[in-house]
C-alpha positions in Angstrom: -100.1 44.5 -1.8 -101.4 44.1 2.1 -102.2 47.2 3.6 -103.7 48.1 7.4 -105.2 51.3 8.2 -105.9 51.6 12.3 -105.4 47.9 12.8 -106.0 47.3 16.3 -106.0 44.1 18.2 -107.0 44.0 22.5 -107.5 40.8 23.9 -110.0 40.8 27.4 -108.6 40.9 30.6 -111.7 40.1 32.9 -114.7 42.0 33.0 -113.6 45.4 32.1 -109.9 45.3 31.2 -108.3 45.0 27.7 -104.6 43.6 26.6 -103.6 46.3 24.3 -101.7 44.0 22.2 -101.7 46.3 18.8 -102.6 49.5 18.6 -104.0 51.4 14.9 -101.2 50.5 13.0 -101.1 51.5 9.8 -98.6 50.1 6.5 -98.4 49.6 2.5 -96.5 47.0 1.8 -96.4 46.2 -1.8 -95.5 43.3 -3.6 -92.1 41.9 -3.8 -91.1 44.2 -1.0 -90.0 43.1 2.2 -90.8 44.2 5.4 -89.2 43.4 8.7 -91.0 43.9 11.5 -89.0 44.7 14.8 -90.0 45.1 18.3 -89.1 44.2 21.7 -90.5 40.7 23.4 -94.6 41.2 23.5 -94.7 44.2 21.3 -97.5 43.0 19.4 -95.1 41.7 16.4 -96.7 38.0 16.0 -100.4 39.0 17.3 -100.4 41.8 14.2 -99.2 38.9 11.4 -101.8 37.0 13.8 -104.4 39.4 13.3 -103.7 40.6 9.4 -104.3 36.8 8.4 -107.3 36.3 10.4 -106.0 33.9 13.2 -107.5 36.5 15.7 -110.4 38.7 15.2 -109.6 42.5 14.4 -110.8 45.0 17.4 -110.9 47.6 15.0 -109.3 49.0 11.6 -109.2 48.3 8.7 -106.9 45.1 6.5 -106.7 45.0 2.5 -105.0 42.4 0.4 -104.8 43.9 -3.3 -107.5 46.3 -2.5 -109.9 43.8 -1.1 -110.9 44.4 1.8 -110.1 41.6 4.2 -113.1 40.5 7.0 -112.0 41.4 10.8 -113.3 37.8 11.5 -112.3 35.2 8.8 -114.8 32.4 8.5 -113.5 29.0 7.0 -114.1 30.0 3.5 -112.1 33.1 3.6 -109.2 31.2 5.2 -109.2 29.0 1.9 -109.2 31.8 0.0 -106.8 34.2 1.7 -104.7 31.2 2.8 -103.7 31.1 -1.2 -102.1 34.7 -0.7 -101.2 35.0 2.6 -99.3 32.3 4.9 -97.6 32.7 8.0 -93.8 31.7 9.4 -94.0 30.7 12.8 -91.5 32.1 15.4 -90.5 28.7 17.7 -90.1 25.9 15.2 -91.2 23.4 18.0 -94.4 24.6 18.8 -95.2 25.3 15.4 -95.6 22.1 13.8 -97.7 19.2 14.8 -95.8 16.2 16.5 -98.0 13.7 15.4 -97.9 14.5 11.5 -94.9 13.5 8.8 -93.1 16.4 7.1 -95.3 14.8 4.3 -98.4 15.7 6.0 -97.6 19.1 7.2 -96.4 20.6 4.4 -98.5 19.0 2.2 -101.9 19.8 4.4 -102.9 23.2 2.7 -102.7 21.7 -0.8 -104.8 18.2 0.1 -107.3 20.5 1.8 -107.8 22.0 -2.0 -107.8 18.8 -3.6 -104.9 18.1 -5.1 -104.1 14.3 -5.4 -101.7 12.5 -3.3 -99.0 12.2 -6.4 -99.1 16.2 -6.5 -99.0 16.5 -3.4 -96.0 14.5 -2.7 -94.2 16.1 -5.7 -94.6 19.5 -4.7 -93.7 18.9 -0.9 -90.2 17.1 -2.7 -89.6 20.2 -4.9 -90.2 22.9 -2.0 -88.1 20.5 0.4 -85.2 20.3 -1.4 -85.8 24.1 -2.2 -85.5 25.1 1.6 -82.2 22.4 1.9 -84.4 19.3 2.8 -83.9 16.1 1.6 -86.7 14.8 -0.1 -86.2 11.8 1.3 -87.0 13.4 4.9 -91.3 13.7 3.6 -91.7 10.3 6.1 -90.0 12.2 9.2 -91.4 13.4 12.5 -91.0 16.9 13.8 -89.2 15.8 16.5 -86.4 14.2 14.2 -85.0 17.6 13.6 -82.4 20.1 14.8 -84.9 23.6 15.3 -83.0 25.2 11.9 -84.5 22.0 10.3 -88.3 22.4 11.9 -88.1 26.3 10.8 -87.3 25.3 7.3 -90.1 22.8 7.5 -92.6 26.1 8.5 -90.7 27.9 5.3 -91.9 24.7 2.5 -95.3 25.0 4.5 -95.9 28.8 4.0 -94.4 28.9 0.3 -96.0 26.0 -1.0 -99.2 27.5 -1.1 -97.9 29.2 -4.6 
């Protein structure tokens, strides 16, 4: 369950002027439901996921994942151990993965980071390939080898690997 209570999130604008970019919002969402989250361009839609997973620092409010409370700035340890609940889908598939890196690599980052070994590593990115409609096959690919429906499914195995 991921719950916010007054989550609020202003970026500085010069000396005394703020971004409002989300404003005390406040939701339950429990597990296995969905929740879409709509809004017109800018609405604060990406900086809240942003925010709720600790890729920007809360301004204020209150985040919870199961009941634990989560910190309104996320060190490098709490990303490794938040990161095993929580994952993010980015919105523009080109931007969102790194050029330089194989499908191998990216997907497969957030479980070398906790050790696995390279065999695992390459099994599971083949299982969660071919279960987002990827060849296995493709693991040796650049980003910039596929269509943008391609790259997104590539940011899908890279969220939902992290089991």
């Amino acid at each position: 369950m991921i719950r916010t209570e007054g989550l609020t999130k202003y970026f500085k604008m010069g000396r005394d002027r703020f971004l409002h970019a989300v404003d005390g919002v406040s939701l339950t969402i429990q597990s296995n439901e969905i929740l879409g989250l709509v809004g017109e361009s800018g609405s604060g839609k990406s900086t809240f996921g942003k925010t709720l997973i600790g890729l920007h620092e809360r301004t204020a409010g209150e985040a919870f994942l199961n009941d634990v409370p989560l910190p309104a700035k996320f060190t490098a340890a709490d990303h490794l151990t938040f990161s095993r609940s929580m994952q993010m889908i980015f919105q523009d598939p080109y931007a969102s993965l790194n050029p330089r890196m194989t499908v191998l690599d990216i997907v497969g980052e957030g479980l070398s980071i906790r050790g696995e070994t390279q065999g695992t590593v390459r099994d599971k990115v083949a299982t969660w390939l071919e279960r987002v409609g990827l060849n296995a096959d493709h693991m040796s690919r650049y980003p910039h080898e596929f269509s943008g429906g391609q790259r997104q499914r590539i940011g899908i195995a890279r969220a939902m690997i992290i089991e």
